[in-house]
N, CA, C and O atoms as a Tinker XYZ file with bonds, in Angstrom:
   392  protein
     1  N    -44.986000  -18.832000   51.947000    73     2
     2  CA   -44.636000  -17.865000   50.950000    64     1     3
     3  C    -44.582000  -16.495000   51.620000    63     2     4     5
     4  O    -45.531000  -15.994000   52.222000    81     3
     5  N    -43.618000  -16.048000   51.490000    73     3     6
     6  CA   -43.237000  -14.760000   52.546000    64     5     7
     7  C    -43.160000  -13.918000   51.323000    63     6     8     9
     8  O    -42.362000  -13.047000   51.668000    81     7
     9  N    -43.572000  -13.613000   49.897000    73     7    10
    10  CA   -43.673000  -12.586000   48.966000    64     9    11
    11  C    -44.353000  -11.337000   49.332000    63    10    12    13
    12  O    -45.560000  -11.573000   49.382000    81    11
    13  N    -44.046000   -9.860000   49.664000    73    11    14
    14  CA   -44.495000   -8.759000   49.934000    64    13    15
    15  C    -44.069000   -7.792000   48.835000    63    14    16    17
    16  O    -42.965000   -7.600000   48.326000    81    15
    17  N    -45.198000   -7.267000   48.626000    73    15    18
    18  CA   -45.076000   -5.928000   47.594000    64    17    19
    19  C    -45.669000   -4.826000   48.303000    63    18    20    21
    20  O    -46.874000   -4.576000   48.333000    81    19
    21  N    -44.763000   -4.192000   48.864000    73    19    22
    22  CA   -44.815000   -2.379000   49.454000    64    21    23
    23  C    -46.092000   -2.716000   50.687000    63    22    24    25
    24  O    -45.591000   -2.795000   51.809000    81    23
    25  N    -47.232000   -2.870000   50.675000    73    23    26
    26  CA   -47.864000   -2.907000   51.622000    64    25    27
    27  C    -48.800000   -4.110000   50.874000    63    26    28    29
    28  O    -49.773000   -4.476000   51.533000    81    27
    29  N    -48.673000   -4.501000   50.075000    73    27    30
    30  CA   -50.216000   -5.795000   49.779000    64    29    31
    31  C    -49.239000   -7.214000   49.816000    63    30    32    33
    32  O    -48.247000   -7.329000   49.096000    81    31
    33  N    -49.639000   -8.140000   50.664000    73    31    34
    34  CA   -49.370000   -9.210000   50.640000    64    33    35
    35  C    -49.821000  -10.222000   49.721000    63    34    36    37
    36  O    -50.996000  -10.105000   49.373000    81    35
    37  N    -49.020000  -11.410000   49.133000    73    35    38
    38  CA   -50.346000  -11.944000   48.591000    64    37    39
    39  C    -50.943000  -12.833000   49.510000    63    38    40    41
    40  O    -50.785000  -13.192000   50.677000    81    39
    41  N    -51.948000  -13.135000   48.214000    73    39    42
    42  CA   -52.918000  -13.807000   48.724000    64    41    43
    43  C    -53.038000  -15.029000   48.617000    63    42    44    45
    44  O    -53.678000  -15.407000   47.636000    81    43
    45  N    -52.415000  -16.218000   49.673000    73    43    46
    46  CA   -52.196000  -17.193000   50.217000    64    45    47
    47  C    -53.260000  -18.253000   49.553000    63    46    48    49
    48  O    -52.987000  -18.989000   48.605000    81    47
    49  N    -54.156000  -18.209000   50.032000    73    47    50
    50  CA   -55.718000  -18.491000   50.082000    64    49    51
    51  C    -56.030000  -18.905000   48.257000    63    50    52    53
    52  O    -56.161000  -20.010000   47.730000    81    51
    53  N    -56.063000  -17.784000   47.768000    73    51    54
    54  CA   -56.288000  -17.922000   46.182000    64    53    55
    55  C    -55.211000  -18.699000   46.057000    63    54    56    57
    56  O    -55.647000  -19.770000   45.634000    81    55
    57  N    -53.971000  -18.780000   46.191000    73    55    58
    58  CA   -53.012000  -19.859000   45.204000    64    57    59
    59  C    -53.288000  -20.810000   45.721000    63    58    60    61
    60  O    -53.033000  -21.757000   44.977000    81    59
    61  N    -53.754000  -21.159000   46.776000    73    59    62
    62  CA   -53.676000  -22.638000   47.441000    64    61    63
    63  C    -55.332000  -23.304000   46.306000    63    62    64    65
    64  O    -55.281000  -24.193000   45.455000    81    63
    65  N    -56.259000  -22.707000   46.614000    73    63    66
    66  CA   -57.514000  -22.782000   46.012000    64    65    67
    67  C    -57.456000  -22.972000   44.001000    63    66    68    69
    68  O    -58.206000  -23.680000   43.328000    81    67
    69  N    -56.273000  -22.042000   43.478000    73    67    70
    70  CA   -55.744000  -22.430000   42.379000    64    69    71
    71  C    -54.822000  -23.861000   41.999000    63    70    72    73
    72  O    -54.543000  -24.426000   40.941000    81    71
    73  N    -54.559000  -24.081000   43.230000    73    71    74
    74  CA   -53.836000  -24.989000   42.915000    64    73    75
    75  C    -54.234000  -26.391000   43.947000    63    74    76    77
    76  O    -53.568000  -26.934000   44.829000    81    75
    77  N    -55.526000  -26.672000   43.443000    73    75    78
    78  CA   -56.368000  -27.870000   44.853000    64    77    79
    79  C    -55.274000  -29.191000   44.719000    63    78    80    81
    80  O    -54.754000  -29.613000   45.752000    81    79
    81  N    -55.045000  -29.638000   43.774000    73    79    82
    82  CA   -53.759000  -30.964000   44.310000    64    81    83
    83  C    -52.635000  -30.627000   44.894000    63    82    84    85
    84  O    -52.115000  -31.472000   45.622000    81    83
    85  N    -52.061000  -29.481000   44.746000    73    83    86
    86  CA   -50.838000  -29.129000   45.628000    64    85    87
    87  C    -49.692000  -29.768000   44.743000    63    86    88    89
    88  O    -48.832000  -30.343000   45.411000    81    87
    89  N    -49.493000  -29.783000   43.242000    73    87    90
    90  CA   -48.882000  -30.033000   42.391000    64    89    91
    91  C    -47.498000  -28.850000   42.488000    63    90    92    93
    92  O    -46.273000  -28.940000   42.579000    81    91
    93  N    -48.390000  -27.874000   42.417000    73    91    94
    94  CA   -47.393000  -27.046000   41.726000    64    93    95
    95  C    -46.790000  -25.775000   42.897000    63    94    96    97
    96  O    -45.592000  -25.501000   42.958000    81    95
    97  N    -47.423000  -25.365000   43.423000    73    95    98
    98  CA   -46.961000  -24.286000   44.535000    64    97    99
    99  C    -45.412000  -24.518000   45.119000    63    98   100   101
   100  O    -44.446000  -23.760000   45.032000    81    99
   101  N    -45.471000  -25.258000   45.471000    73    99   102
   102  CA   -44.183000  -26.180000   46.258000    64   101   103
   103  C    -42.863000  -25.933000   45.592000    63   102   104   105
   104  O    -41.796000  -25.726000   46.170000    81   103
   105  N    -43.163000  -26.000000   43.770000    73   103   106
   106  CA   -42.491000  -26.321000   43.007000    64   105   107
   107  C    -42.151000  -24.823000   42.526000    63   106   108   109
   108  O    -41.128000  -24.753000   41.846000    81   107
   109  N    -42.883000  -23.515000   42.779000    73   107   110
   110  CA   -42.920000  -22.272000   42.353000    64   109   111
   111  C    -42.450000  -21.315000   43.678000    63   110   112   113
   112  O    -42.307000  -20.095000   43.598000    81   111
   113  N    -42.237000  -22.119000   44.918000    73   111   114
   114  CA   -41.654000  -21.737000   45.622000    64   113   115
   115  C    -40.450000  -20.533000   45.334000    63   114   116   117
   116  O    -40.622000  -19.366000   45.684000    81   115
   117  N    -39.377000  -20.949000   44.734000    73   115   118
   118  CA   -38.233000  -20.255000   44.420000    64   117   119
   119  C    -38.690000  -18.993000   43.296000    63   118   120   121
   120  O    -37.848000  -18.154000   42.977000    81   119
   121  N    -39.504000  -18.965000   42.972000    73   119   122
   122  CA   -40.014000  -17.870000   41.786000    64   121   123
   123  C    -40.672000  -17.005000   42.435000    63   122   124   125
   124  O    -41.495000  -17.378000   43.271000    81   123
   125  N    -40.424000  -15.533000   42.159000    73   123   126
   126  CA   -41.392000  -14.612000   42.156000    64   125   127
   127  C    -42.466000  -14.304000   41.899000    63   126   128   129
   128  O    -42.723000  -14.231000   40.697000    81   127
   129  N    -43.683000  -13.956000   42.993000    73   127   130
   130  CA   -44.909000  -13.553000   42.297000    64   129   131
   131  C    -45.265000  -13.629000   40.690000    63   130   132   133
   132  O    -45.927000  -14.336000   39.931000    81   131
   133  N    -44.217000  -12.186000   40.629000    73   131   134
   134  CA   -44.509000  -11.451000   39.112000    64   133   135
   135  C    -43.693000  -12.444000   38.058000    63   134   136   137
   136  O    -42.562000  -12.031000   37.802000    81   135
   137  N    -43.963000  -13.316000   37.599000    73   135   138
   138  CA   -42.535000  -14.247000   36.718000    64   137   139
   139  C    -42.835000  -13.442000   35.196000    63   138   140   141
   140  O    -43.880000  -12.959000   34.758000    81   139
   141  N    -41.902000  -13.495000   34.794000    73   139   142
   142  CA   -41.709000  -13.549000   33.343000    64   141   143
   143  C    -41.487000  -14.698000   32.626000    63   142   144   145
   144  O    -41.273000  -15.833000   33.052000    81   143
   145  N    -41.568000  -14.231000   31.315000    73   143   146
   146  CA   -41.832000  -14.918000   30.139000    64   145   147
   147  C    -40.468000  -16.057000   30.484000    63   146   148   149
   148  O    -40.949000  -17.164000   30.726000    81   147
   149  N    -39.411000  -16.064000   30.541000    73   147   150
   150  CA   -38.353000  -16.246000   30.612000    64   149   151
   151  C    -38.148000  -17.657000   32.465000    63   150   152   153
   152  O    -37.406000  -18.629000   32.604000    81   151
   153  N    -39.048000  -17.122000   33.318000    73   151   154
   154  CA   -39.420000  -17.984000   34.357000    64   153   155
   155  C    -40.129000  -18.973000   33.817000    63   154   156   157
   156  O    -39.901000  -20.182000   33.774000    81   155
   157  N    -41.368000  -18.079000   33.246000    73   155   158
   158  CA   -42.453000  -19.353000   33.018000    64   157   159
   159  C    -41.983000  -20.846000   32.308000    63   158   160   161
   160  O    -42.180000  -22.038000   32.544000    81   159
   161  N    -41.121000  -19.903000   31.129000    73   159   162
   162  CA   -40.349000  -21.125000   30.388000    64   161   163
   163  C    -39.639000  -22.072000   30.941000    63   162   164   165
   164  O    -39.462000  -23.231000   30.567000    81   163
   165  N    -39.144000  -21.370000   32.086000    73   163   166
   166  CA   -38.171000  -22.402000   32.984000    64   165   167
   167  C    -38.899000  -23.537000   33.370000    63   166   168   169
   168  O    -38.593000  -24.709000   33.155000    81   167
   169  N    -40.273000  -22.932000   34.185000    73   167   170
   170  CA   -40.829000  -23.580000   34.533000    64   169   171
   171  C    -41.616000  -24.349000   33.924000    63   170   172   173
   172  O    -41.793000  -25.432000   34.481000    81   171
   173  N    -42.246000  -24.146000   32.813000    73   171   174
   174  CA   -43.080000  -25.891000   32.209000    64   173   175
   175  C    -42.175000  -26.101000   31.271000    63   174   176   177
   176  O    -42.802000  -26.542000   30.308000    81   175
   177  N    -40.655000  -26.010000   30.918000    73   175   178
   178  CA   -39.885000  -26.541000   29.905000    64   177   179
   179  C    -40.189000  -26.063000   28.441000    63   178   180   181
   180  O    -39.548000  -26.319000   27.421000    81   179
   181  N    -41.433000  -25.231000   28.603000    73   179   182
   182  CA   -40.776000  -24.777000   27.063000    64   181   183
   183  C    -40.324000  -23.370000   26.729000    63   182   184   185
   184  O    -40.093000  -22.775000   27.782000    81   183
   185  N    -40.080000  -22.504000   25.511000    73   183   186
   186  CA   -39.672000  -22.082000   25.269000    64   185   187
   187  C    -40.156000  -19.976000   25.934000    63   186   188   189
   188  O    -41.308000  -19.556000   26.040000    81   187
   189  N    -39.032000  -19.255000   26.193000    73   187   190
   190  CA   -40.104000  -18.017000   26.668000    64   189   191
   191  C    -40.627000  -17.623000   25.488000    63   190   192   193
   192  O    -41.511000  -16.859000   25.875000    81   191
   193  N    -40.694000  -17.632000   23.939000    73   191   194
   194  CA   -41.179000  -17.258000   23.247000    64   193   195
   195  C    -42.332000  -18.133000   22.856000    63   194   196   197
   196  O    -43.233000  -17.586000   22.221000    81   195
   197  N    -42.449000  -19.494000   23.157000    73   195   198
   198  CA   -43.406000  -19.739000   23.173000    64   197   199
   199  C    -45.037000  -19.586000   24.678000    63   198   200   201
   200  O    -46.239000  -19.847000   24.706000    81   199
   201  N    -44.254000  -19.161000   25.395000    73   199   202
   202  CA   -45.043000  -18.333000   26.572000    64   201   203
   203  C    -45.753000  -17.255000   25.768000    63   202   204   205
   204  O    -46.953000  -17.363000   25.517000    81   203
   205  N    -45.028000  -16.213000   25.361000    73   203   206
   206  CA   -45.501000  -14.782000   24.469000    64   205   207
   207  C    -46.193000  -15.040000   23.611000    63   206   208   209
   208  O    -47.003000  -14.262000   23.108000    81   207
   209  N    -45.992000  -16.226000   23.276000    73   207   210
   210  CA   -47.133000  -16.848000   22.126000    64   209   211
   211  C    -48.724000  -16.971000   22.635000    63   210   212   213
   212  O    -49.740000  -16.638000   22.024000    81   211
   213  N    -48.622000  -17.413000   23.626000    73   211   214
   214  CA   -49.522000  -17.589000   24.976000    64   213   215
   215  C    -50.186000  -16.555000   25.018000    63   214   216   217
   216  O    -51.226000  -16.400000   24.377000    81   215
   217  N    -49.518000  -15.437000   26.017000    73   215   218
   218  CA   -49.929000  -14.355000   26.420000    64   217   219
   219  C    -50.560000  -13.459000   24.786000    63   218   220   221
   220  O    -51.569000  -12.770000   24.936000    81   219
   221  N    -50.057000  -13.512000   23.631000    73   219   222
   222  CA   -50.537000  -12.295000   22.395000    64   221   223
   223  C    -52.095000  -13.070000   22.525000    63   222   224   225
   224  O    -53.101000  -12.419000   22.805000    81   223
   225  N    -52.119000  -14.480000   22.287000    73   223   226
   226  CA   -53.667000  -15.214000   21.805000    64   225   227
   227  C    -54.503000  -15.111000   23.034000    63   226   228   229
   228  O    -55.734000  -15.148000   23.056000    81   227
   229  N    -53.630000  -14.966000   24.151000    73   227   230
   230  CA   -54.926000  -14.349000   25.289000    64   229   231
   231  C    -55.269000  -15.631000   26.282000    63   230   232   233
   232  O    -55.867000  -15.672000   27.357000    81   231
   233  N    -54.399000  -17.059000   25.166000    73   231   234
   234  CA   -54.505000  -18.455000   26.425000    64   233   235
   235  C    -54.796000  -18.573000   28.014000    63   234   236   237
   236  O    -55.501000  -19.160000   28.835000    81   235
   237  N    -53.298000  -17.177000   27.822000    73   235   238
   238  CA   -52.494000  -17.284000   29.535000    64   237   239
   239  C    -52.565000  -15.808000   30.062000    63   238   240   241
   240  O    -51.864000  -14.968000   29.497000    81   239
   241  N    -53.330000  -15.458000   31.060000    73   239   242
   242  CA   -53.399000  -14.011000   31.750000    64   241   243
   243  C    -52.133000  -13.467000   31.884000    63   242   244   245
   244  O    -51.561000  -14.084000   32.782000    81   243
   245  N    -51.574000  -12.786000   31.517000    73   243   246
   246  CA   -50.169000  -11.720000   32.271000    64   245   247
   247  C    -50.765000  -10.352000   31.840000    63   246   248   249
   248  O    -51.755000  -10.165000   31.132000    81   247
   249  N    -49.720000   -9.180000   32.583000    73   247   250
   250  CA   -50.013000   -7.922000   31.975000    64   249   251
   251  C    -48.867000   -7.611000   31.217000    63   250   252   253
   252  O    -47.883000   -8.347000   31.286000    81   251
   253  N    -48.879000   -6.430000   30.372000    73   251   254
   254  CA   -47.769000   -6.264000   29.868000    64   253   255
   255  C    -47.297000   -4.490000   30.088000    63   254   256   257
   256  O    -48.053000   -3.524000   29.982000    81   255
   257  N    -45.911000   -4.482000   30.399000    73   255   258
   258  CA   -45.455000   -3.306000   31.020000    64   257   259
   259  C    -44.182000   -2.731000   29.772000    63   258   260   261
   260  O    -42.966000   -2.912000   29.847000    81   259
   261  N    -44.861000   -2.094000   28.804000    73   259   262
   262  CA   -44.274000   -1.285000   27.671000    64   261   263
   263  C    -43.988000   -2.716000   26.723000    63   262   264   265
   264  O    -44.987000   -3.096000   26.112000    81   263
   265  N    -42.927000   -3.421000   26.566000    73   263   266
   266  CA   -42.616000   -5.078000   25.722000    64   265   267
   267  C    -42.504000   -5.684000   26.399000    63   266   268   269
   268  O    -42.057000   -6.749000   25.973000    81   267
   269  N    -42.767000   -5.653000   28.025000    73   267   270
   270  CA   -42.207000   -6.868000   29.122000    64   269   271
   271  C    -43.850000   -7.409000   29.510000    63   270   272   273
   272  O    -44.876000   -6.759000   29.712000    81   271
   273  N    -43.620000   -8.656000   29.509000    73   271   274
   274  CA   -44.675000   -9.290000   29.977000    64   273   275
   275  C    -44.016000   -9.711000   31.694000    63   274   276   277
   276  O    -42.873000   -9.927000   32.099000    81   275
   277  N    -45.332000   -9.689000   32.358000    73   275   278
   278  CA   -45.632000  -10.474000   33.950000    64   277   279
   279  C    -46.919000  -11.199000   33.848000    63   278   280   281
   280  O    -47.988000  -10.807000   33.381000    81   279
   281  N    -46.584000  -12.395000   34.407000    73   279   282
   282  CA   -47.162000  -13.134000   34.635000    64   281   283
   283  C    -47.281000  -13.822000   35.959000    63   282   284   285
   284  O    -46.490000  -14.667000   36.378000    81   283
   285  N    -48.621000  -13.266000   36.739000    73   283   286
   286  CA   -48.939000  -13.449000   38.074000    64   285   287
   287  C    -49.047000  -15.293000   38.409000    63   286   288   289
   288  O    -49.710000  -16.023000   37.673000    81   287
   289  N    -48.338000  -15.777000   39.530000    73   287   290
   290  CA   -48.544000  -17.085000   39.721000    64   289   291
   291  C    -49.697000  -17.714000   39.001000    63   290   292   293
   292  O    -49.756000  -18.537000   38.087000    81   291
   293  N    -50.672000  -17.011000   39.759000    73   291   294
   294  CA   -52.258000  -17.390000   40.011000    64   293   295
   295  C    -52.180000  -17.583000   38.695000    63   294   296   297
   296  O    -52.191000  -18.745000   38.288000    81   295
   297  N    -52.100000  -16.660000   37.907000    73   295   298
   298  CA   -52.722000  -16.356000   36.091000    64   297   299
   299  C    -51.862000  -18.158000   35.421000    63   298   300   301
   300  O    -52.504000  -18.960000   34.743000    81   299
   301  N    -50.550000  -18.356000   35.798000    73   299   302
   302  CA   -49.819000  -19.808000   35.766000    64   301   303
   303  C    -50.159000  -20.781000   36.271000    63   302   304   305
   304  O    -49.648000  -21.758000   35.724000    81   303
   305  N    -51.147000  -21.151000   37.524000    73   303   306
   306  CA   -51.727000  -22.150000   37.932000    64   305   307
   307  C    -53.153000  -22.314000   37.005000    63   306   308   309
   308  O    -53.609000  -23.348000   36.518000    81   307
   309  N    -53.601000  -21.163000   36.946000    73   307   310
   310  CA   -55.228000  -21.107000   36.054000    64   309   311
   311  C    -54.836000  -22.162000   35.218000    63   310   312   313
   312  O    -55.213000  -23.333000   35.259000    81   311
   313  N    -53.697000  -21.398000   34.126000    73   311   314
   314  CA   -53.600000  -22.128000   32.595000    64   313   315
   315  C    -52.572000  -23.364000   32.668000    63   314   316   317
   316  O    -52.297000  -23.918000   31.604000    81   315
   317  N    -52.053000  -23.778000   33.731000    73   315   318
   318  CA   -51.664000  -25.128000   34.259000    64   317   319
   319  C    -52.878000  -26.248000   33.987000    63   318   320   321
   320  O    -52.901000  -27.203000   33.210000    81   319
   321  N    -54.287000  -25.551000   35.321000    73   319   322
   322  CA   -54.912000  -26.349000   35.274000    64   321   323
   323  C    -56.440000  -26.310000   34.466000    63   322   324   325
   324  O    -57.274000  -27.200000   34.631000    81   323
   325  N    -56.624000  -25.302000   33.702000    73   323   326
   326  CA   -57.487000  -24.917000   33.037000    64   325   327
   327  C    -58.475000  -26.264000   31.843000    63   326   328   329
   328  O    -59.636000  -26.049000   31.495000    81   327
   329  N    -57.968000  -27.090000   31.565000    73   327   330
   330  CA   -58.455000  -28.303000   30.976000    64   329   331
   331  C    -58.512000  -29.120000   32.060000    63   330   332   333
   332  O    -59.294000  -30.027000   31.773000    81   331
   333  N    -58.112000  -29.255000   33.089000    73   331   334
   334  CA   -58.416000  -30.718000   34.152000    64   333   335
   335  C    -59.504000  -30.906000   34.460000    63   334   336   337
   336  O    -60.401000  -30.072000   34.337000    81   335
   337  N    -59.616000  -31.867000   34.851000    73   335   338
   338  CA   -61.218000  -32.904000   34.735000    64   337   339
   339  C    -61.167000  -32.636000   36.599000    63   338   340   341
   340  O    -60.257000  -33.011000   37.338000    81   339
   341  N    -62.630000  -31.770000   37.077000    73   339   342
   342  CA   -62.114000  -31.688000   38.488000    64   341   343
   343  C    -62.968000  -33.346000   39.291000    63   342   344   345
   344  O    -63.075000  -33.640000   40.481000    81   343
   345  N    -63.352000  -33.979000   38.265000    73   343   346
   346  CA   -64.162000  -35.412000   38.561000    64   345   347
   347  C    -65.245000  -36.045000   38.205000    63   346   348   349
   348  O    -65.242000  -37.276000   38.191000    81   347
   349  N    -66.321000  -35.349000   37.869000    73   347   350
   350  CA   -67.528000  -35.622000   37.637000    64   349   351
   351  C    -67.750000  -35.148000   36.019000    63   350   352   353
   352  O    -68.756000  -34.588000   35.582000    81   351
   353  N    -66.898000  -35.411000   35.479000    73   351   354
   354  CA   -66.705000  -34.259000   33.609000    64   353   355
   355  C    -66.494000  -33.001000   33.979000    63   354   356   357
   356  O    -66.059000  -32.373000   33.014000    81   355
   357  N    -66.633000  -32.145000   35.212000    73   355   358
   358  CA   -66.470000  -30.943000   34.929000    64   357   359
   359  C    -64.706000  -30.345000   34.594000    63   358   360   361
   360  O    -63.761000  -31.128000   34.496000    81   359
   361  N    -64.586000  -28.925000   34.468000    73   359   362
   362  CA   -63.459000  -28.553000   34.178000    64   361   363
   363  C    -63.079000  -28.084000   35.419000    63   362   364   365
   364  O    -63.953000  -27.672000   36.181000    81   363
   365  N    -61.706000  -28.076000   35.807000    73   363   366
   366  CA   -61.726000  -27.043000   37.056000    64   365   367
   367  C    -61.742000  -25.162000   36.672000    63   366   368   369
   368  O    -61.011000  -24.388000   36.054000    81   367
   369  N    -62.687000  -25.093000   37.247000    73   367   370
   370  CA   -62.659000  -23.116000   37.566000    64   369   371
   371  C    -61.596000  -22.509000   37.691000    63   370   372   373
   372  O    -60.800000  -22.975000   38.506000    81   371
   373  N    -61.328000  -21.633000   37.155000    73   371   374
   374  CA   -60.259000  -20.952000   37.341000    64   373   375
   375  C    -60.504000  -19.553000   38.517000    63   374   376   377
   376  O    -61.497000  -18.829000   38.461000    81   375
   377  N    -59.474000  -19.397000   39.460000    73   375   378
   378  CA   -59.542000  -18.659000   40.509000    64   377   379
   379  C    -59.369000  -17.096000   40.099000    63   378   380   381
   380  O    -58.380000  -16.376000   39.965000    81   379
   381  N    -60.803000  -16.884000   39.956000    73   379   382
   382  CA   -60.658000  -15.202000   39.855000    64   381   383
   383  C    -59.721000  -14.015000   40.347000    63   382   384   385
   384  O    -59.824000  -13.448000   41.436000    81   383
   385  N    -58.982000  -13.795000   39.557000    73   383   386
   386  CA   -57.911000  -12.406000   39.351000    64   385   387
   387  C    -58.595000  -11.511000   40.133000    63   386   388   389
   388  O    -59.815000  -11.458000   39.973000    81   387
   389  N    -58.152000  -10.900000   40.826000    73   387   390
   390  CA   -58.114000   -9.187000   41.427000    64   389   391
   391  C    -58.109000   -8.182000   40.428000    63   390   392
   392  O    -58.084000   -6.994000   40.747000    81   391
């Protein structure tokens, strides 16, 4: 992932750690860091208004910039995997935001 913003790179490490089966990274390849409502939808098939639905109830981390929502990978792998069973009954952790 060669994504650069002005001088902060991301951070490699956290998405890989967000994403321990290696499901999804691969697959988010072609997307930008920052996705929108409108990506996200692309990406799990449903609707971008039902994303925004997401983001108002607080489900799914993004920020919002005046009516535009972003939604950081990481914040999309969390609520990907946020119910998975990491084996033993537990849930998997979600990888702490910056």
């Amino acid at each position: 992932m060669e994504d650069k913003y002005g001088d902060l790179k991301i951070d490699e490490d956290r998405l890989k750690a967000a994403d321990p089966d290696g499901l999804y990274l691969f697959m988010l390849a072609d997307y930008p860091y920052m996705m929108t409502p409108v990506d996200v939808a692309s990406f799990t098939g449903v609707t971008d208004q039902e994303v925004r639905k997401l983001l108002n109830k607080g489900e799914m981390q993004g920020s919002r910039m005046g009516s535009r929502w972003l939604i950081p990978k990481l914040a999309l792998l969390n609520y990907l995997y946020r119910d998975r069973p990491t084996g033993e009954g537990e849930l998997c952790a979600a990888v702490e935001m910056r």
